[in-house]
C-alpha positions in Angstrom: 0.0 0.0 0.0 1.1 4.1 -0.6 1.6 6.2 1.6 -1.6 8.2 1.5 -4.0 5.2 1.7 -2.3 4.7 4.9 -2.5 8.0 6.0 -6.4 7.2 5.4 -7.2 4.2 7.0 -4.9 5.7 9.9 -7.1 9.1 10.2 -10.0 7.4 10.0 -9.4 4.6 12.3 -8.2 7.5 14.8 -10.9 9.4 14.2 -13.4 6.3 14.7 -11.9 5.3 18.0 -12.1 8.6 19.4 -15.9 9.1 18.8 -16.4 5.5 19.3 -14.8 6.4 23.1 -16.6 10.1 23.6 -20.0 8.7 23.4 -21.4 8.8 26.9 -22.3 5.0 26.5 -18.9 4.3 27.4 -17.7 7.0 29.9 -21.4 8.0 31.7 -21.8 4.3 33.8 -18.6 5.1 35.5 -19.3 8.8 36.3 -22.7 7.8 38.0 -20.9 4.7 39.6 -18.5 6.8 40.8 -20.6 9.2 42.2 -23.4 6.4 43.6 -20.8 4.6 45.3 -19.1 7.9 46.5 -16.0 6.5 45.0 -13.4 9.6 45.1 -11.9 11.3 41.5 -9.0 9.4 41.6 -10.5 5.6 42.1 -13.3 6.7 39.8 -10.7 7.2 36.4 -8.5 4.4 38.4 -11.8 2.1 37.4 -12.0 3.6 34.2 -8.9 3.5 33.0 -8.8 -0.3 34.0 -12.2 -1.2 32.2 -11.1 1.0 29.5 -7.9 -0.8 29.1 -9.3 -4.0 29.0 -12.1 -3.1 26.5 -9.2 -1.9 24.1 -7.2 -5.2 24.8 -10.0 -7.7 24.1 -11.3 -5.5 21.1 -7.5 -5.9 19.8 -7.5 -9.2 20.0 -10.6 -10.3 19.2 -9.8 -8.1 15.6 -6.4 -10.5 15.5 -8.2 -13.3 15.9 -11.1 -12.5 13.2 -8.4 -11.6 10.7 -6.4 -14.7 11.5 -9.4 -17.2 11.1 -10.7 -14.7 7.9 -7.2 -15.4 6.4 -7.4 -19.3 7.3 -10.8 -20.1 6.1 -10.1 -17.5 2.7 -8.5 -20.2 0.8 -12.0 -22.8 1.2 -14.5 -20.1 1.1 -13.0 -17.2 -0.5 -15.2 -17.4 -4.0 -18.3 -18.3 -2.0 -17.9 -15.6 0.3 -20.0 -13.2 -1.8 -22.6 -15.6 -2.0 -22.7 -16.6 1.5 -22.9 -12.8 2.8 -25.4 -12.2 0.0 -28.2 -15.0 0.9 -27.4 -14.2 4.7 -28.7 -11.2 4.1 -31.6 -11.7 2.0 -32.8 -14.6 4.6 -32.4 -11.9 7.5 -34.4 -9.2 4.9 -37.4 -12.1 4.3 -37.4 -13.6 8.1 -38.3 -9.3 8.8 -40.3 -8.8 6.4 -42.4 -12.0 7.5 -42.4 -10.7 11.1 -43.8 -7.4 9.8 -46.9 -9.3 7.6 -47.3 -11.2 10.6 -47.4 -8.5 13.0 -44.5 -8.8 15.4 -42.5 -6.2 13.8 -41.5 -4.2 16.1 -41.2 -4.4 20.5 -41.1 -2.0 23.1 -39.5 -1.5 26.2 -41.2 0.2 29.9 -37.8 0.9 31.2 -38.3 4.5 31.9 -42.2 3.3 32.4 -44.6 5.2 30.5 -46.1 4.3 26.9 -46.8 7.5 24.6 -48.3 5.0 21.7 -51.8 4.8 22.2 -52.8 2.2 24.5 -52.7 3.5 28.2 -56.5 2.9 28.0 -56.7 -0.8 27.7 -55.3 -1.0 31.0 -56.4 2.1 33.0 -58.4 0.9 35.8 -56.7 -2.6 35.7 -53.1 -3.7 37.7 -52.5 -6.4 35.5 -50.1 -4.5 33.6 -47.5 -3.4 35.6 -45.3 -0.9 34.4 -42.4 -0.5 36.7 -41.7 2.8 38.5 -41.6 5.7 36.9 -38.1 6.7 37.1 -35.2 4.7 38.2 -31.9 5.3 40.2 -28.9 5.9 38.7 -27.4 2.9 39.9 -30.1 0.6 38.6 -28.9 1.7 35.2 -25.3 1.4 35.8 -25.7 -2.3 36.9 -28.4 -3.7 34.6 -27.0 -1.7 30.9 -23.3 -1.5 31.3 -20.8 -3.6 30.1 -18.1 -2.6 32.9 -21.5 -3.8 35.3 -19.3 -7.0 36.4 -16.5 -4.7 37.4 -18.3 -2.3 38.8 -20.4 -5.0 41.1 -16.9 -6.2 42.7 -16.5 -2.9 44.6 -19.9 -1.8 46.4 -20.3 1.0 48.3 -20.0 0.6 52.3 -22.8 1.2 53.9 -22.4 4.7 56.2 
């Protein structure tokens, strides 16, 4: 490869990995663990950095390890490829499309409680529907959507 394709594919990659790492996905579950579990500014990035560090480590290797087994298996499947990825995709595109006709094509969540789509009525005067409360703690977020929530479980909070 030249020089400027590179140059490229090194911007870009940069440039990916930094917005990839500033969405608040990534960086929010520890500022709200950190502040939930009164941990001070110092163990709070101490965490991060740590999760952080082994996110980029396993993301690294897991990339080896797909371009290892994409270069092993290229010699047997290399001119089916195309194919393969093609009907994958048209199977995924039908299997939809035959959920939508059949009308499960779309779910919805009551995590923040709440509907907004037209059926609070059904279920007004009835408790068979529960719907959760209507807000929840910061730290029930952390735990349940994060994927540092294993890490962050193994240091709780003492109680006061």
């Amino acid at each position: 490869m030249n020089a400027p394709v590179l140059t490229t594919i090194a911007v870009t990659g940069f440039t990916i990995a930094f917005l990839h790492a500033a969405i608040p996905t990534h960086w929010l579950p520890f500022v709200l663990a950190g502040r939930v579990q009164r941990w001070s500014r110092g163990k709070t990035l101490l965490v991060t950095a740590v999760c952080g560090s082994g996110h980029v480590l396993f993301t690294a290797a897991l990339g080896v390890l797909v371009a290892w087994l994409g270069i092993a298996v290229s010699d047997r499947v290399g001119a089916w490829f195309p194919r393969i990825a093609g009907g994958t995709l048209l199977l995924f595109g039908l299997f939809y499309v035959y959920r939508q006709f059949t009308g499960h094509g779309h779910g919805h969540s009551h995590v923040f409680g709440g509907h907004g789509h037209g059926h609070e009525r059904e279920h007004e005067d009835s408790d068979e529907h529960q719907h959760g409360p209507p807000f929840l703690r910061a730290s029930d977020c952390i735990l349940r959507t994060s994927p540092a929530a294993p890490h962050l479980r193994l240091h709780p909070r003492k109680s006061p």
